[in-house]
N, C-alpha and C positions, 0 to 999 in steps of 0.2 A: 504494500500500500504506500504511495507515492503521492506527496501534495506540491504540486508545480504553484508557479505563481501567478501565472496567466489568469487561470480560472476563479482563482482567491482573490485575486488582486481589488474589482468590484465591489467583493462581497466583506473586504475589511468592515470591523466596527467604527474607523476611524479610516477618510480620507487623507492617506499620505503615498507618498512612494514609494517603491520597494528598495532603492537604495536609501532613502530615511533612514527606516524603523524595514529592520527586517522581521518576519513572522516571530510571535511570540513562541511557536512549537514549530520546530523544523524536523523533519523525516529525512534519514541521511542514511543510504544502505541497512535500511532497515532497521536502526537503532535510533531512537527518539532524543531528543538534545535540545535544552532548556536555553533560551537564551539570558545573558544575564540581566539585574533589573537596574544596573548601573548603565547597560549601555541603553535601556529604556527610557532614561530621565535623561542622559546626553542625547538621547536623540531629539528629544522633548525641546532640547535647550536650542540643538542644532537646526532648529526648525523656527523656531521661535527668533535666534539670531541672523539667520537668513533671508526672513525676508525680507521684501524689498525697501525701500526706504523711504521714511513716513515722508509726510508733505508737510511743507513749515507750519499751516495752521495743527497740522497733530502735533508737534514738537513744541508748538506754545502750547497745547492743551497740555501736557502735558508737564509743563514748569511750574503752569497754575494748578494743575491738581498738587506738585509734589510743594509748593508753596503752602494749597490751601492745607494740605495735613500737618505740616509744620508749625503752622499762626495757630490751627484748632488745639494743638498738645501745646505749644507753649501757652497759649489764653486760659488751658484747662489748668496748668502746673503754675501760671504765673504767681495765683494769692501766695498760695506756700512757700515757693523762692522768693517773694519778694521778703517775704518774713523772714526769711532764716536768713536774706542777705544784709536786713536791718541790723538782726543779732547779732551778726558777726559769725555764720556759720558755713555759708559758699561765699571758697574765694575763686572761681572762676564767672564769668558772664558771657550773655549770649553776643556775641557780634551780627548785626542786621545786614552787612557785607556777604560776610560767607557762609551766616544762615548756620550756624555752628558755633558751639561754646567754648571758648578759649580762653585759658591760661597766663595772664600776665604779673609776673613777678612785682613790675612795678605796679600794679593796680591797684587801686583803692579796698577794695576786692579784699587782695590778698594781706594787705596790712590789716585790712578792720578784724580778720580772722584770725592774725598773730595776734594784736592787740587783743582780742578776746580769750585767748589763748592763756595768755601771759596772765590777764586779770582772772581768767577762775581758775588757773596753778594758785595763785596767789591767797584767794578766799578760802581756795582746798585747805590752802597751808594753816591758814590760821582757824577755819573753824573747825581743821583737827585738832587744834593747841588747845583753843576754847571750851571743846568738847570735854578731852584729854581733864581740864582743870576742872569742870564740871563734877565728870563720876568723880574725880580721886580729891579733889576740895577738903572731905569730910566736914560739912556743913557749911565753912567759911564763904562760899560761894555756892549753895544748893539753888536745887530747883523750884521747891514749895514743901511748906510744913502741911498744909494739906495733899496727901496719898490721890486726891482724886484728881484734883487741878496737875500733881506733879505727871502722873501716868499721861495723862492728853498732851502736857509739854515735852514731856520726854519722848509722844510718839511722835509729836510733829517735828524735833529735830530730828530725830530715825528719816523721817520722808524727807524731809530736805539735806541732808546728807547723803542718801541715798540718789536725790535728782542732781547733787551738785559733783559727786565723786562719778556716775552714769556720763555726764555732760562733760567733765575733762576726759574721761574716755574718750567719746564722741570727737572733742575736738582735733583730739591728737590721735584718730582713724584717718580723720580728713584730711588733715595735714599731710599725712603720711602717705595716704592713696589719692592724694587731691590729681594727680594726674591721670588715673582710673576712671576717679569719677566725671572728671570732664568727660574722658572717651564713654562711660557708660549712657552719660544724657547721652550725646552724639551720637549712641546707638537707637536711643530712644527714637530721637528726630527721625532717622534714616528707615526704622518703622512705621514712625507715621506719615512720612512722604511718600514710602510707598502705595497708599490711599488703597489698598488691600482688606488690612485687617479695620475692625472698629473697636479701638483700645480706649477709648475714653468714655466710653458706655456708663453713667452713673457714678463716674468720679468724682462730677464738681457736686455733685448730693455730698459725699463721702465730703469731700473738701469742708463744703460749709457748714454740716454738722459738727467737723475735728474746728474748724476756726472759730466756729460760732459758742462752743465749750468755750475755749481761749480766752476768747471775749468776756463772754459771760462770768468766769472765772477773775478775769484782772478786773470787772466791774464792781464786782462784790468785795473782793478784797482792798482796793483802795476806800471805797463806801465806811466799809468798817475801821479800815483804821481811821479815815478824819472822824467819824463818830465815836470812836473809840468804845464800839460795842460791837459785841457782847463781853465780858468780862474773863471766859473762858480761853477769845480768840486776843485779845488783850495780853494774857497772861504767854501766851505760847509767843506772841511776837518779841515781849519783854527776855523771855528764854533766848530764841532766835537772836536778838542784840544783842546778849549776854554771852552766847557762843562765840555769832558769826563776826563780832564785831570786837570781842575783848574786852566789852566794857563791867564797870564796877556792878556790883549787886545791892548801889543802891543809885542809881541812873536814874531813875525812874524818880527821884525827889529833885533832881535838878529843876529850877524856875522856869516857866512857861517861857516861849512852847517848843524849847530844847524838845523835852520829850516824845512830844507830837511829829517834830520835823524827824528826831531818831527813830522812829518808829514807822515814818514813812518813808524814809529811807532802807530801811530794813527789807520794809515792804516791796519797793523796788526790784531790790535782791533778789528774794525770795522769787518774784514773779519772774525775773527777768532768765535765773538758772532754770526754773522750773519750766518754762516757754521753751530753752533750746532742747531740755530735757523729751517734753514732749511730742517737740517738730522734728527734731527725728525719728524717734519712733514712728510719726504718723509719713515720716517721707516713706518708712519701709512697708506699712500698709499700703500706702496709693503706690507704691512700684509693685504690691502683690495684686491688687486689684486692675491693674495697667495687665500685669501676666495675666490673673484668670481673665480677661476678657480678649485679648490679644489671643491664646490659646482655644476659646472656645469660638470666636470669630475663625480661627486656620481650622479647626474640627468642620465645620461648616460647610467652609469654603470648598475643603478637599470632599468630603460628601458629594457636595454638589458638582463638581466636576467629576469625579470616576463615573457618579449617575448620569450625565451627558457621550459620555465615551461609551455605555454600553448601552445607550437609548437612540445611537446613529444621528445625535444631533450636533454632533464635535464638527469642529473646526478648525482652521488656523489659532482663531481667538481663543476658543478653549483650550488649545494645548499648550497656547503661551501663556495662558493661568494657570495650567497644572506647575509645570515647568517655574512660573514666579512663588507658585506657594511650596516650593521643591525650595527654590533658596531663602523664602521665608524661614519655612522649621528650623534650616539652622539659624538664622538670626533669632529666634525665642529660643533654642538652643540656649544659644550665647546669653544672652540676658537671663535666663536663669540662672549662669552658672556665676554671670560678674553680680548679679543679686546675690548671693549665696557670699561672693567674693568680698562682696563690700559690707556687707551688712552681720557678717559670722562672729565678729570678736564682739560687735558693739550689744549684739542679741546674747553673748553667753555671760557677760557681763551685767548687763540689764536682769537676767530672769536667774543671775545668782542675788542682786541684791532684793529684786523683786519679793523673792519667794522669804528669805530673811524676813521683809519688811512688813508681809505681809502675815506671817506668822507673829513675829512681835506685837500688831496690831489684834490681829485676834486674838492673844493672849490677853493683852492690857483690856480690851474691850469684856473678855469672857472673866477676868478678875473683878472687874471694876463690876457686873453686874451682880455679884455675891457681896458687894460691900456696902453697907448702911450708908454709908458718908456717902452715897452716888449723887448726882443731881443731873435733870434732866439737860438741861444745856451740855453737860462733858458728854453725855451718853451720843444724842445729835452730832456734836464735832468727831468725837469717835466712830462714830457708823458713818458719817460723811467722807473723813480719813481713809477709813475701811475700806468702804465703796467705790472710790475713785482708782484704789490701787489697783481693785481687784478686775474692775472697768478694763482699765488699762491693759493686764496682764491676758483677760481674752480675747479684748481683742487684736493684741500681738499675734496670740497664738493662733488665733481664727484665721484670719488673714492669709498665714502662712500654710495653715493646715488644707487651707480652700485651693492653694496654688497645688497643694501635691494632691488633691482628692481631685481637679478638673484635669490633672495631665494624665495621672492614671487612669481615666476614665475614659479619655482620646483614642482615637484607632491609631495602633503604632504602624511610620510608614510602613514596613518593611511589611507586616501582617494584611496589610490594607493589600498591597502591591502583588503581595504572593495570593493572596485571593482573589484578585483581578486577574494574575498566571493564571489560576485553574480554569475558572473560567472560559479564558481563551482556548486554554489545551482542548475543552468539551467542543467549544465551537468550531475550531477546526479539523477535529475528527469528527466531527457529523456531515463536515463537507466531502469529508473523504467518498468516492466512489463504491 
C-alpha cells in the first residue's frame, strides 16, 4: 500500500505545497515513518515568512496595532509604576523614542532609588537599636504597665518591623536585578504589541481595589493621628517613636504640638515603608494575573486554530497564527521563568516573616481574649492587625497558586500536536486505495 502525492495532494486538511509541509504519514517501502513535529512548526514558520510582501498600508497597520498594545499595558501598569516611582522603588523608565524601558545611571530614577535605599538601611539600623532597648530596658524604657495596651503595641511594632526589614529586602533585589527587571517589563511590552494575547483582562479592577486599600489606609491613618484618637492607636504610635525614632519615654510631655508634629511624622514613616512594603507585593500579583490571562488567552487561541486546520477552513492567515502562537508559548515561557526569577528571594523572605507575624498576632489576640483587663477598642485594633496580614498572605499565595493551577490545566504543545499526528495518520490511511 502506496500513498503518492498527486492524489493526496487536493485532499490535504490544509492548503499548502508539497515541498512546504511534506505529509504528516509517509509510506516508504512499506515501512511507515512519522515525520517530525519540529519540522511541522518550521514549516509553519517557513510559510508564514515567505510570503509575499505586505503593502505599506498593512505595515502601518501594523505599527499601530503593535503601538496600540503597548499604550493599552502601559495605561493599565501606569497607576502602580507611577507609585512605586514616587517611593523611590523603579529606577528605570519608559522612553517614548524607542517605546522600551531603559536604564540610566545618571537618572533621576536611579538616585531617588539609592537614596531610598540608603534611608530604610538606615531606619532598619536604628529601629533594631530601638527595638533591641525596648525588650532588654527592664522597665526603664517599657512598653505599658497595662498587659493589654502593651500586647496591641508590641504587635504593631512586630508589623512594622516586619514591613520595614521585607522593604530593605525589596530594595536591595532591585538594585541588584535592576537590569532584569528592565529586560523583564520589555518582555512584557513585546507581548503586548504582539496584539495576540488579551493580558490585561480585569487588571485595572485588580489595580484599583490594591490602590484604593492604599488610599483608604493612608486616609484613616493621618485622620487619626491629627485627632489623636482612638487612645489604643495613640499608644502604638507613641511605641512606634519610641523604637523607630530613639526617643525618650517621656516625649510625649514635651509642650505642644512637638508631640502632634512627632507623631505625624512617625506617621509618615510608618505609611510610607508600609506602601513600598505592599507595592510590591501587589506588583507580583498583577504580573500573576498578567500570566493567568496571557496563558489562558494562548489556550484559546491554539484551540481555535488546530479546530480551523481540521475543519478545511485554514489558510495562509491561519497558519501564520498557529506559527505566531508557536513563538508566543515560548515568550510566556520566559516570563514565567524571569517571574519566578525576580520575585523568588523577595517571596521566601516575605512568607518567612509573614507567617512569624502572623502567628504572634494570633497569639496576643487569643491571650488577650482570656484576660479580664480586655477592652473593646484593643480587641478591634487587634483583629484589624490580624486581618490585614492575613489579607495579604492569601492573596500572595492565590495569585500564584492561580498561575500554576491555569498552566497545568492548558493543553501541552507537544500532547496537542501528537494528537493532531494521529489524526492525520487515520486520515491518510482511509485515502489509501
Amino acid at each position: 500500500m502506496v500513498l503518492t502525492t498527486s492524489p493526496c495532494q487536493s485532499r490535504l486538511p490544509w492548503a499548502v505545497e508539497d515541498k512546504q509541509l511534506n505529509f504528516l504519514t509517509q509510506v516508504q517501502k512499506g515501512k511507515e515513518k512519522e515525520i517530525d513535529i519540529e519540522e511541522v512548526i518550521n514549516n509553519f514558520e517557513t510559510r508564514s515568512s515567505d510570503s509575499e510582501t505586505m503593502s505599506p498600508q498593512r505595515q502601518e497597520h501594523g505599527k499601530h496595532c503593535i503601538a496600540k498594545g503597548v499604550q493599552q499595558f502601559r495605561i493599565t501598569m501606569r497607576p502602580l509604576w507611577q507609585l512605586l516611582q514616587v517611593l523611590g522603588m523603579v529606577p528605570f523608565r519608559f522612553c517614548q523614542h524607542t517605546s522600551q524601558y531603559e536604564l540610566s545611571w545618571c537618572s533621576w530614577a536611579v538616585w531617588r532609588t539609592i537614596l531610598t535605599t540608603v534611608y530604610v538601611t538606615a531606619l532598619l539600623a536604628v529601629s533594631v537599636t530601638g527595638l533591641v532597648i525596648v525588650l532588654t530596658s527592664g522597665g526603664s524604657v517599657s512598653l505599658d504597665h497595662d498587659e493589654d495596651t502593651a500586647a496591641i503595641k508590641l504587635a504593631g511594632i512586630i508589623l512594622i518591623m516586619q514591613c520595614l526589614v521585607n522593604t530593605w529586602i525589596q530594595l536591595l533585589c532591585v538594585m541588584g536585578t535592576v537590569r532584569r527587571l528592565c529586560s523583564f517589563m520589555n518582555s512584557w511590552c513585546l507581548l503586548a504589541a504582539a496584539c495576540v494575547l488579551d493580558i490585561t483582562k480585569g487588571v485595572k479592577l485588580v489595580l484599583l481595589r490594591q490602590l484604593s486599600f492604599l488610599f483608604l489606609f493612608w486616609s484613616v491613618s493621618i485622620t487619626l493621628t491629627l485627632l489623636t484618637y482612638p487612645g489604643v492607636y495613640i499608644s502604638i504610635l507613641d511605641a512606634l517613636g519610641q523604637t523607630m525614632l530613639l526617643l525618650p519615654k517621656d516625649w510625649t510631655t514635651l509642650p505642644a504640638p512637638l508631640p502632634l508634629m512627632i507623631r505625624l511624622m512617625t506617621t509618615l514613616m510608618c505609611l510610607h515603608i508600609f506602601t513600598l512594603f505592599k507595592c510590591c507585593l501587589f506588583s507580583f500579583t498583577i504580573n500573576c494575573h498578567l500570566l493567568t490571562n496571557a496563558i489562558r488567552s494562548w489556550n484559546t487561541m491554539l484551540a481555535e486554530a488546530m479546530d480551523n486546520l481540521w475543519k478545511r477552513t485554514s489558510g495562509p492567515a491561519t497558519e501564520s497564527r498557529l506559527a505566531h502562537l508557536v513563538h508566543t508559548h515560548g515568550s510566556l515561557v520566559s516570563l514565567v521563568r524571569e517571574t519566578e526569577a525576580s520575585y523568588s528571594f523577595i517571596l521566601q523572605s516575605y512568607y518567612g516573616t509573614a507567617i512569624l507575624t502572623l502567628c504572634t498576632e494570633l497569639y496576643i489576640m487569643a491571650y488577650r481574649l482570656r484576660s479580664k483587663t480586655q477592652c473593646i477598642e484593643g480587641m478591634v485594633t487587634m483583629g484589624l492587625l490580624t486581618l490585614q496580614t492575613a489579607v495579604l498572605f492569601l492573596e500572595v499565595s492565590l495569585a500564584g497558586a492561580e498561575v500554576q493551577e491555569v498552566a497545568a490545566s492548558c493543553w501541552p504543545m507537544s500532547d496537542q500536536v501528537r494528537s493532531q499526528q494521529s489524526k492525520a495518520k487515520k486520515y491518510y490511511l482511509q485515502l489509501a486505495p
